[in-house]
GUGUZA-491464 format. One record per atom (N, C-alpha, C): residue in three letters; y, z, x. Coordinates in steps of 0.1 Angstrom, whole numbers, padded with zeros to 4 digits, always signed. Layout:
alaYZX/...
//
This chain:
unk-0143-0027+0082/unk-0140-0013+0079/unk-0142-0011+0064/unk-0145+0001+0056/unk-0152-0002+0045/unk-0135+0006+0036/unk-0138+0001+0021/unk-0124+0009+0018/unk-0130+0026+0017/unk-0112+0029+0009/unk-0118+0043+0008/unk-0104+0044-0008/unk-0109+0054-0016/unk-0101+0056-0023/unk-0088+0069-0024/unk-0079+0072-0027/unk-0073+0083-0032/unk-0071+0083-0044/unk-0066+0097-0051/unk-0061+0100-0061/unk-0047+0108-0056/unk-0031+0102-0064/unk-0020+0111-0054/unk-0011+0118-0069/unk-0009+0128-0066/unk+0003+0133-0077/unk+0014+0137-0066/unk+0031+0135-0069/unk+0042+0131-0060/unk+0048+0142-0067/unk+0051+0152-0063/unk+0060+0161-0075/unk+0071+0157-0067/unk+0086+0164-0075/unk+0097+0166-0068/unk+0110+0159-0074/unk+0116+0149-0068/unk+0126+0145-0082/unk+0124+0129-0073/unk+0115+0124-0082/unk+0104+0110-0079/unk+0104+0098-0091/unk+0115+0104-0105/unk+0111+0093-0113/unk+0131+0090-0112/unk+0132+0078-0117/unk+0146+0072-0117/unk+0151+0073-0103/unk+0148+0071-0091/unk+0151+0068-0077/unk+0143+0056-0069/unk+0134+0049-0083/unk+0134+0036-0073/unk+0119+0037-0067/unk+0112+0049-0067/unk+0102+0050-0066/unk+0089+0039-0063/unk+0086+0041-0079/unk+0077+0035-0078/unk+0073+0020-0080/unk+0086+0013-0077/unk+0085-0001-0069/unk+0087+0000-0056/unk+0093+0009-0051/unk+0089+0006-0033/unk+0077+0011-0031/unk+0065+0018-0039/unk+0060+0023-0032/unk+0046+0010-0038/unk+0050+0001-0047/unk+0042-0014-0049/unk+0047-0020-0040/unk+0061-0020-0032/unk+0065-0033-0021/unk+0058-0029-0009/unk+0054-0013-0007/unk+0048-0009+0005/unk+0035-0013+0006/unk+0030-0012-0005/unk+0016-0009-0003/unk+0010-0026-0009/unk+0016-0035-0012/unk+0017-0050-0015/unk+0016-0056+0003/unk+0027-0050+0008/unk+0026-0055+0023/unk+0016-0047+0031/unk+0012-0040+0030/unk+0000-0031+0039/unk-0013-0035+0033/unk-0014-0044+0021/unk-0027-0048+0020/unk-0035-0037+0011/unk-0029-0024+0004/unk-0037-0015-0003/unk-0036-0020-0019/unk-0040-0016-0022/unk-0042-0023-0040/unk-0043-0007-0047/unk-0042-0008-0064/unk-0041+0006-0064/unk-0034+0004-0083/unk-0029+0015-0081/unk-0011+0018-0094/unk-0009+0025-0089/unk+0007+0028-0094/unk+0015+0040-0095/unk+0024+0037-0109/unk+0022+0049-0115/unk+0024+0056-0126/unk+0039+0072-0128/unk+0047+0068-0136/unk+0052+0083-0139/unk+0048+0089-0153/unk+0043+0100-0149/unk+0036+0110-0155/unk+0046+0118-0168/unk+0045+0123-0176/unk+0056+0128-0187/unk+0060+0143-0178/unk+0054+0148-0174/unk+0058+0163-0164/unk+0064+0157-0153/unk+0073+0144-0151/unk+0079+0144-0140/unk+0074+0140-0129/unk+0063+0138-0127/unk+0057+0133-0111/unk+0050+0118-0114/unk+0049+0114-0099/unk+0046+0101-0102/unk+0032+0104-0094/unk+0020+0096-0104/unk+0005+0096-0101/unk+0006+0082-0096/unk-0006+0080-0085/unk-0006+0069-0083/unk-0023+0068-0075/unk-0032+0057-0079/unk-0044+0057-0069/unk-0045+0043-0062/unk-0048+0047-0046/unk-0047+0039-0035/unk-0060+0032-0033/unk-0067+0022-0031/unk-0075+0018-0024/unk-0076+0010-0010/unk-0078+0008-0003/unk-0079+0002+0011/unk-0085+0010+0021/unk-0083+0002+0032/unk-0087+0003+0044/unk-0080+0020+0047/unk-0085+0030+0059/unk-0082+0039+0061/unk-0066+0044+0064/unk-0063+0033+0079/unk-0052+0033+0084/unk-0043+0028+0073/unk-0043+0020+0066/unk-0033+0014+0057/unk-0030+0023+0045/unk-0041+0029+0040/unk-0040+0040+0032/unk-0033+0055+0033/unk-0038+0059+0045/unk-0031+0069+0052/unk-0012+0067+0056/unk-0014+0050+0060/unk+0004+0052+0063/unk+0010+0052+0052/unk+0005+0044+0042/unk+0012+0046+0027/unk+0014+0062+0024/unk+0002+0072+0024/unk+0005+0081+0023/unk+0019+0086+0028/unk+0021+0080+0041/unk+0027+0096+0050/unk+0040+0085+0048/unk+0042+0074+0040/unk+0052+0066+0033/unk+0055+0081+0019/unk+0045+0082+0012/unk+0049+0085-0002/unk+0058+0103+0003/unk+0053+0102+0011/unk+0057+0120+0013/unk+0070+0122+0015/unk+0073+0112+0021/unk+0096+0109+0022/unk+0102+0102+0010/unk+0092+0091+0008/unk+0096+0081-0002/unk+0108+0072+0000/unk+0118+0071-0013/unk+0125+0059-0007/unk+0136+0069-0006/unk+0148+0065-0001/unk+0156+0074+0002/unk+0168+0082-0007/unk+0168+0079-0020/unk+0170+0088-0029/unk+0161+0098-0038/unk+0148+0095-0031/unk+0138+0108-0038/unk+0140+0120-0026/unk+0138+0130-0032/unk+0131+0141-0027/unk+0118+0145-0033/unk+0106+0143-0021/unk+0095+0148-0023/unk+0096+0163-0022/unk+0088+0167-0033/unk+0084+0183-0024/unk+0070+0181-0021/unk+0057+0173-0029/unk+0048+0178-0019/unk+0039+0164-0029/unk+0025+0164-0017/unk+0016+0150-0022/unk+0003+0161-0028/unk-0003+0160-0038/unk-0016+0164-0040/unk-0026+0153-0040/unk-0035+0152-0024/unk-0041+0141-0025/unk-0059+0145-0027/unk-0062+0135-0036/unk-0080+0140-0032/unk-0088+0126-0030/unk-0106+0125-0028/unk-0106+0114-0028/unk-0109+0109-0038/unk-0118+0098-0039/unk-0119+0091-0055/unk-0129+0082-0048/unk-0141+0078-0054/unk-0147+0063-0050/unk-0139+0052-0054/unk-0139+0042-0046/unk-0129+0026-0050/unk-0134+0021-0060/unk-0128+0016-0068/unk-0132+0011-0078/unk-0131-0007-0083/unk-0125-0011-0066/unk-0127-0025-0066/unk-0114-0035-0068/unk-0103-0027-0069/unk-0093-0028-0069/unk-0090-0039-0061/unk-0080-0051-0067/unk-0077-0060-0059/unk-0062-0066-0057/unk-0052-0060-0067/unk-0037-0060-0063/unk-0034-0041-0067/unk-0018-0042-0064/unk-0016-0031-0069/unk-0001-0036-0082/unk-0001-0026-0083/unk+0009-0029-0096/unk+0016-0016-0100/unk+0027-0013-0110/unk+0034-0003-0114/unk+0028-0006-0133/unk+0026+0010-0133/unk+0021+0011-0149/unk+0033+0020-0153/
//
């Protein structure tokens, strides 16, 4: 199955809830590789590489988050992969 890339911006109240290490523990065990990043305006950026299904469940992971975030919404687009081979928090 070939990869596929995203690009995600997380608005909502997504920095200091823990975030964006679960969303390295998620996507560590799903096999996607990538970063996630918080942004100075509050949202957490993050770009996904992998397989479709795995990419996609992370997504529809990031949209609830962990359970002290409130998401309001994902702005996703695509991106070509860039070869990515772990993921990490920046």
């Amino acid at each position: 199955m070939a990869s596929v890339g995203v690009h995600v911006v997380v608005s909502g109240r997504v920095q200091g809830v823990w975030y964006r290490q679960s969303c390295q523990e998620r996507a560590r065990a799903s096999g996607v590789a990538g970063w996630v990043r918080n942004r100075p305006d509050g949202t957490v950026e993050a770009v996904l590489e992998g397989e479709r299904p795995a990419v996609d469940a992370l997504l529809a992971w990031m949209a609830d988050g962990p359970p002290s975030a409130v998401v309001d919404g994902l702005e996703v687009g695509d991106r070509p992969p860039a070869g990515a081979t772990s993921f990490e928090v920046r």
